[in-house]
BALO-671272 format. One line per field, with one value per residue (C-alpha): x, y, z; residue number from 1. Coordinates in nm, 4 decimals. Last residue first. Example, Ala and Ser with C-alpha at 12.3 -4.5 7.8 and 13.67 -1.06 7.14 Angstrom:
! residues 2
xx <- c(1.3670 | 1.2300)
yy <- c(-0.1060 | -0.4500)
zz <- c(0.7140 | 0.7800)
num <- c(2 | 1)
***
This chain:
! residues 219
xx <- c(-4.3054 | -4.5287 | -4.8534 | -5.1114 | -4.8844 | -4.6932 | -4.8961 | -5.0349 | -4.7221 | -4.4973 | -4.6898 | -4.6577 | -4.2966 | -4.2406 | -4.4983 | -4.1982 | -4.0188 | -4.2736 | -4.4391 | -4.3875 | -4.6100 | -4.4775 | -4.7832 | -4.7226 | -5.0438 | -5.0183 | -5.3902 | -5.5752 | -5.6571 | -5.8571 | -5.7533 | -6.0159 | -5.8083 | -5.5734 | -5.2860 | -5.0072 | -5.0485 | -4.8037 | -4.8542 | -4.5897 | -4.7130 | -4.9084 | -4.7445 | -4.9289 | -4.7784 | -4.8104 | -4.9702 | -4.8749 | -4.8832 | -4.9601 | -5.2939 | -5.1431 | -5.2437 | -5.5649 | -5.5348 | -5.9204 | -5.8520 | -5.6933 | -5.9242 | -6.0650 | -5.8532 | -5.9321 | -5.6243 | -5.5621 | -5.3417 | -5.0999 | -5.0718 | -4.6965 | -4.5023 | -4.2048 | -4.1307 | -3.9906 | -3.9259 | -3.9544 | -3.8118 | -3.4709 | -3.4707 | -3.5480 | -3.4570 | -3.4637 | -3.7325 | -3.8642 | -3.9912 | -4.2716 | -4.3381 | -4.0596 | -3.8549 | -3.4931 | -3.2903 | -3.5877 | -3.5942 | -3.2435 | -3.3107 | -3.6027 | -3.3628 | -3.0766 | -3.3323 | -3.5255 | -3.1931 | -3.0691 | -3.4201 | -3.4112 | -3.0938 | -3.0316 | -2.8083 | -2.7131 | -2.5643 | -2.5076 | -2.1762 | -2.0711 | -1.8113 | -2.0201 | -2.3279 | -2.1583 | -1.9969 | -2.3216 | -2.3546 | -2.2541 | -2.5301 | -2.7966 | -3.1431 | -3.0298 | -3.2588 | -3.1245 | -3.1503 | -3.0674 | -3.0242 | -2.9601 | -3.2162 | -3.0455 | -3.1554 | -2.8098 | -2.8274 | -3.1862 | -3.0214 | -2.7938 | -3.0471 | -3.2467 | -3.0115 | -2.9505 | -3.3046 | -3.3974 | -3.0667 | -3.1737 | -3.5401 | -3.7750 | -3.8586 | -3.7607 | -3.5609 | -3.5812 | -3.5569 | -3.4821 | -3.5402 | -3.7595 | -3.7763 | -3.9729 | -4.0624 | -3.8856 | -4.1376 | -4.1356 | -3.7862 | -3.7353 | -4.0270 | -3.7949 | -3.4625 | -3.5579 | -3.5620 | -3.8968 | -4.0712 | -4.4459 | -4.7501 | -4.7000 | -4.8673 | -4.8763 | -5.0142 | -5.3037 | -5.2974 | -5.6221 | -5.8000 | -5.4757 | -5.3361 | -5.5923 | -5.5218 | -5.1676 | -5.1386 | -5.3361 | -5.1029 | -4.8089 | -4.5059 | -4.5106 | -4.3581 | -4.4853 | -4.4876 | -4.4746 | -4.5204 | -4.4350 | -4.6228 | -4.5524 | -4.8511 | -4.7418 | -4.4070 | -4.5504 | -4.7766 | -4.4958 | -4.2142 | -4.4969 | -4.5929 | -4.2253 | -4.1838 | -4.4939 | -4.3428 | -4.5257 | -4.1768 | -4.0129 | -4.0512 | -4.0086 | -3.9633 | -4.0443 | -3.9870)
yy <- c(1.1598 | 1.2817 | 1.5091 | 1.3052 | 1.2960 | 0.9307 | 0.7190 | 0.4424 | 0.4502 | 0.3473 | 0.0165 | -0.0412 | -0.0384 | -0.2360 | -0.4857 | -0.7595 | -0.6926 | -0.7866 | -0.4815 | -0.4040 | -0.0348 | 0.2335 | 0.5476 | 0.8880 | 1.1101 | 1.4205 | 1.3109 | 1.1795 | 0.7822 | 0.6270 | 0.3199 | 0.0409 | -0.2040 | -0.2374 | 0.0037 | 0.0775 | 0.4228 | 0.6879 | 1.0481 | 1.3503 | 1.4634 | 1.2087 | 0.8640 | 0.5632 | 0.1964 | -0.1411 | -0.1933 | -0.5328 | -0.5922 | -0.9377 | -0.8939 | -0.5799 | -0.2329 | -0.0672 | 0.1833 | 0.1439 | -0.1210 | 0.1481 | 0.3873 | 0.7544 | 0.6533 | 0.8993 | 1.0875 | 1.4122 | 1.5216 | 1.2355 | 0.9966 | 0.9861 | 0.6548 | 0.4674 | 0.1617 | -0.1962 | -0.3934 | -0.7956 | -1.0910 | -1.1320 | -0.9769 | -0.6814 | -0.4377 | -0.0844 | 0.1702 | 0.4786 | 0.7742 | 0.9234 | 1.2949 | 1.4848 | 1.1691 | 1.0809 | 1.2410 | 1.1324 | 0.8171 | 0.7327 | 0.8913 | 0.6588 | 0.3303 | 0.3955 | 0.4567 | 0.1301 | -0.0913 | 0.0418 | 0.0142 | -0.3723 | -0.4959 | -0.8597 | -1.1205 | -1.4840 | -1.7316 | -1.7603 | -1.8105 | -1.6572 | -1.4550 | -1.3332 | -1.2662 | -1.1028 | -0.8758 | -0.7395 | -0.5897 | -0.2918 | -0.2700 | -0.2209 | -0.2634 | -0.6295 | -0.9246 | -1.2634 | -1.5111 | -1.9017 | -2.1908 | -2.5569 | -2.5112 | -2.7651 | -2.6903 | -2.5744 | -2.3019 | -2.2297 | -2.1090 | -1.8643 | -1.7216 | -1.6772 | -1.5257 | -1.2845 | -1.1951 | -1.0714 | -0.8646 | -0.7050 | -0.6069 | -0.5531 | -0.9488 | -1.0497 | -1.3912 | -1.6264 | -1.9796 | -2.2300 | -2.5552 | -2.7192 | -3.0724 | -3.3267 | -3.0615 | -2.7198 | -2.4998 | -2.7302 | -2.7244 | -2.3826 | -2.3160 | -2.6134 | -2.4296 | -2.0666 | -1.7440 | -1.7830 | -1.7093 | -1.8445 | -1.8506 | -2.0780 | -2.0148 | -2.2383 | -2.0654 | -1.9637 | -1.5788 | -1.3766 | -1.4738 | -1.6200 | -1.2642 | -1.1467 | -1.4093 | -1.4210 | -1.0142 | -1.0997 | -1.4300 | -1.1608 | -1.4056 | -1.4517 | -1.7992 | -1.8106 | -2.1607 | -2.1142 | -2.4077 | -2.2608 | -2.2383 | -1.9071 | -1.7279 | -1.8780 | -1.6989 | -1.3966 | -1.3673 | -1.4366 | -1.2065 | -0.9252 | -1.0445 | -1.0225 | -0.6909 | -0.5658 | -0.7674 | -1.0505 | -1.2161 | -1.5220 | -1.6714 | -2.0625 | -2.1798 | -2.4572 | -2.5347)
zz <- c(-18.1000 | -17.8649 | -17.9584 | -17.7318 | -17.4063 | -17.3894 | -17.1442 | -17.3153 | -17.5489 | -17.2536 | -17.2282 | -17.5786 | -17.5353 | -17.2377 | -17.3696 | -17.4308 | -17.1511 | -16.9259 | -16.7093 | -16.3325 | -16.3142 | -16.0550 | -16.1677 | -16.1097 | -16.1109 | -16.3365 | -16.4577 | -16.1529 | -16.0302 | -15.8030 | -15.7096 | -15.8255 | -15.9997 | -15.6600 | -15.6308 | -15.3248 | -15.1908 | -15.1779 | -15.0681 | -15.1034 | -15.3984 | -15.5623 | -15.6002 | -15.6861 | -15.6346 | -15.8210 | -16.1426 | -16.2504 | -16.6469 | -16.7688 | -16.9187 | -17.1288 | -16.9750 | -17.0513 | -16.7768 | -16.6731 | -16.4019 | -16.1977 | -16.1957 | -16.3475 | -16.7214 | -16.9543 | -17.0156 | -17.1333 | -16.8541 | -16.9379 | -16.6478 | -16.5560 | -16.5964 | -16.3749 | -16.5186 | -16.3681 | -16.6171 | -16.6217 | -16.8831 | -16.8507 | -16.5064 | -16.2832 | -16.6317 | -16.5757 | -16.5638 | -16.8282 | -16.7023 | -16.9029 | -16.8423 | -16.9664 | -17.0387 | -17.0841 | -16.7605 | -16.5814 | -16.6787 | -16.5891 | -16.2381 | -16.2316 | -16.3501 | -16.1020 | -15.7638 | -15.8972 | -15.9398 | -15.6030 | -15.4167 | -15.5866 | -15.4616 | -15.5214 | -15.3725 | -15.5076 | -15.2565 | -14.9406 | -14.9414 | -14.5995 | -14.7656 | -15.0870 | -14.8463 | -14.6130 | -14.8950 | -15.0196 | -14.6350 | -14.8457 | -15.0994 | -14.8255 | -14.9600 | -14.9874 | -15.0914 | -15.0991 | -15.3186 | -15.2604 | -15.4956 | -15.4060 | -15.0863 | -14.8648 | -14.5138 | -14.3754 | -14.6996 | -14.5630 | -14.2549 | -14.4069 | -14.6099 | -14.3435 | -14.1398 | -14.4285 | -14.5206 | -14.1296 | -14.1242 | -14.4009 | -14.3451 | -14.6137 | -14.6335 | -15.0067 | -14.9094 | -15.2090 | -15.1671 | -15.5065 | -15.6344 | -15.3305 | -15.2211 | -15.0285 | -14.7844 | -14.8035 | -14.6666 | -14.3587 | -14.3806 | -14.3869 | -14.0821 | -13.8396 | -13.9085 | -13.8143 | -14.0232 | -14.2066 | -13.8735 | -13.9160 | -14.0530 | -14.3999 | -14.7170 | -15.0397 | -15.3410 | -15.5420 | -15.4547 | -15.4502 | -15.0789 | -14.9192 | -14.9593 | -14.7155 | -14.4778 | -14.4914 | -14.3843 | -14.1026 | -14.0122 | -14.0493 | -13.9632 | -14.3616 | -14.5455 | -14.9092 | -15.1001 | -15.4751 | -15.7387 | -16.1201 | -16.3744 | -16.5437 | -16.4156 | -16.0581 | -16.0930 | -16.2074 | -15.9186 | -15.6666 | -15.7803 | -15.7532 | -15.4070 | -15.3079 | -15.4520 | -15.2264 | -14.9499 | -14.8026 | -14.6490 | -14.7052 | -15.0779 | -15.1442 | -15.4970 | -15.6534 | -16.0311)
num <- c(219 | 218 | 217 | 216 | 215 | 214 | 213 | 212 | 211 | 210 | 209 | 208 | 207 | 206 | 205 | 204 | 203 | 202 | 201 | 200 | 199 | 198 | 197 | 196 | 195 | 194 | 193 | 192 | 191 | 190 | 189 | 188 | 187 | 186 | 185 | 184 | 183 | 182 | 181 | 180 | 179 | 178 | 177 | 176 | 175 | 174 | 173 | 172 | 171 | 170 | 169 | 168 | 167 | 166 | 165 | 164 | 163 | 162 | 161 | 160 | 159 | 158 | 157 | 156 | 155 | 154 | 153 | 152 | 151 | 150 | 149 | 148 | 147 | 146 | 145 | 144 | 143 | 142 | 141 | 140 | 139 | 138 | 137 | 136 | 135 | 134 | 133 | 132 | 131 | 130 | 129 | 128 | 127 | 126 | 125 | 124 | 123 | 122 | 121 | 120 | 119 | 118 | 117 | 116 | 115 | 114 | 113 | 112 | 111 | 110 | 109 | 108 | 107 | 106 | 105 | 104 | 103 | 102 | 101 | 100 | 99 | 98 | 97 | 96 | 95 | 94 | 93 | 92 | 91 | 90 | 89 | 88 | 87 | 86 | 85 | 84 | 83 | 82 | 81 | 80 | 79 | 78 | 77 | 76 | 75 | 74 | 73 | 72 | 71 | 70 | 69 | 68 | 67 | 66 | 65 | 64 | 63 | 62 | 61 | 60 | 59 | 58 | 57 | 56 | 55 | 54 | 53 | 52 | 51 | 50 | 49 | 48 | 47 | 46 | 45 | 44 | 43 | 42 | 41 | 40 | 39 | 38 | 37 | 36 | 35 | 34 | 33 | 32 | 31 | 30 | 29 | 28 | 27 | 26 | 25 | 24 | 23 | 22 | 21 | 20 | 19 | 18 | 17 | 16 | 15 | 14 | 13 | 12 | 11 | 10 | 9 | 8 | 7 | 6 | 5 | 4 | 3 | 2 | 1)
***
C-alpha cells in the first residue's frame, strides 16, 4: 500500500512508523523543511517540503498512484482543504483528522471521506482509565491493531530512561507528563517514579504492557 501523510504531527509520526514496520510505502508532505530534516535522519520514507493543501504538492505525492492520503496536520481547516483537494487528485481513500467533532459534518457533505478524532478518542479512553486504575490508566483502541495507554511509573521502579522501560519491540513511547510539564520522549528521557507515561502499544502487548507498570502488590 501507499499512503501519503500531511503534516509531522506527533500522531502522524506514530501512524508513519507503524506503517513502514508493516511494509507499507509512505510519502510525508511537511511545510517545516527543519522539522523534515531531522525526521529524514530516523524515518525511511518519502518527504516532500511543501504545502500539502495545493493541487501541484498532492500530485507530486501522488505520482503513478497512491492507495490512501491521510491529513494529520493539527490544524482543522488546514486537513479539510486538503482533503478536499486530494479528492480532485484521485486519492481512492481519504482521512481526515478533526480535533473538532462538529465540523464532522463538512466532511460527510463535501464527501471527503473518512474522519478521525484522536483528542476525543484520547480524552474518552484516560477518563476511562481513571475511573479503572489507581495508578495505571488504561487507553482505547486507535484501530484494529493499536492502543493508546496512559501508564504511571510505579514508585518502585527501576527504569532512570526511556529505553530502560522494557517495552515490546513494537511499543512507541510518546509523551511524559509531570505536573504541569509535557515533553515528547526519545530513549534517553529521563524518567521519575509517579511520572505519567502516553505509550501507543499493539493490541496484542496491551496486557503485558500494563503489567510493566502495575505497583508490585497488584492483583
Amino acid at each position: 500500500m501507499r499512503v501519503t501523510v500531511l503534516g509531522a504531527s506527533t500522531f502522524a509520526i506514530a501512524t508513519i512508523r507503524q506503517l513502514i514496520e508493516r511494509g507499507h510505502e509512505v510519502v510525508l508532505i511537511e511545510q517545516d523543511r527543519a522539522r523534515l530534516d531531522a525526521l529524514a535522519e530516523t524515518l525511511d520514507c518519502g518527504m516532500i517540503h511543501g504545502d500539502g493543501s495545493l493541487p501541484g504538492t498532492l500530485t507530486e505525492a501522488f505520482g503513478d498512484g497512491a492507495d490512501a492520503f491521510v491529513a494529520l496536520t493539527d490544524t482543522d481547516n488546514v486537513n479539510i482543504l486538503a482533503a478536499a483537494v486530494a479528492r480532485s487528485v484521485g486519492y481512492p481513500r481519504v482521512i481526515t483528522q478533526l480535533t473538532r467533532t462538529e465540523l464532522r459534518p463538512i466532511i460527510d457533505q463535501l464527501d471527503l471521506g473518512e474522519t478521525i478524532t484522536p483528542h476525543e478518542s484520547f480524552a474518552r479512553a484516560l477518563v476511562d482509565g481513571l475511573e479503572r486504575h489507581d495508578r495505571v490508566s488504561a487507553g482505547d483502541v486507535l484501530g484494529n491493531d493499536l492502543r493508546l495507554l496512559v501508564v504511571t511509573l510505579p514508585e518502585a521502579a527501576e527504569a532512570r530512561v526511556c529505553s530502560d522501560l522494557g517495552l515490546p519491540d513494537r511499543a512507541r513511547p510518546l509523551a511524559r507528563i509531570r505536573g504541569e510539564e509535557e515533553v515528547m520522549l526519545d530513549p534517553e528521557t529521563e524518567l521519575r517514579p509517579g511520572d505519567r507515561l502516553l505509550l501507543l502499544v499493539r493490541a496484542r502487548d496491551h496486557d503485558r504492557v500494563l503489567s510493566l507498570f502495575s505497583p508490585p502488590d497488584a492483583d
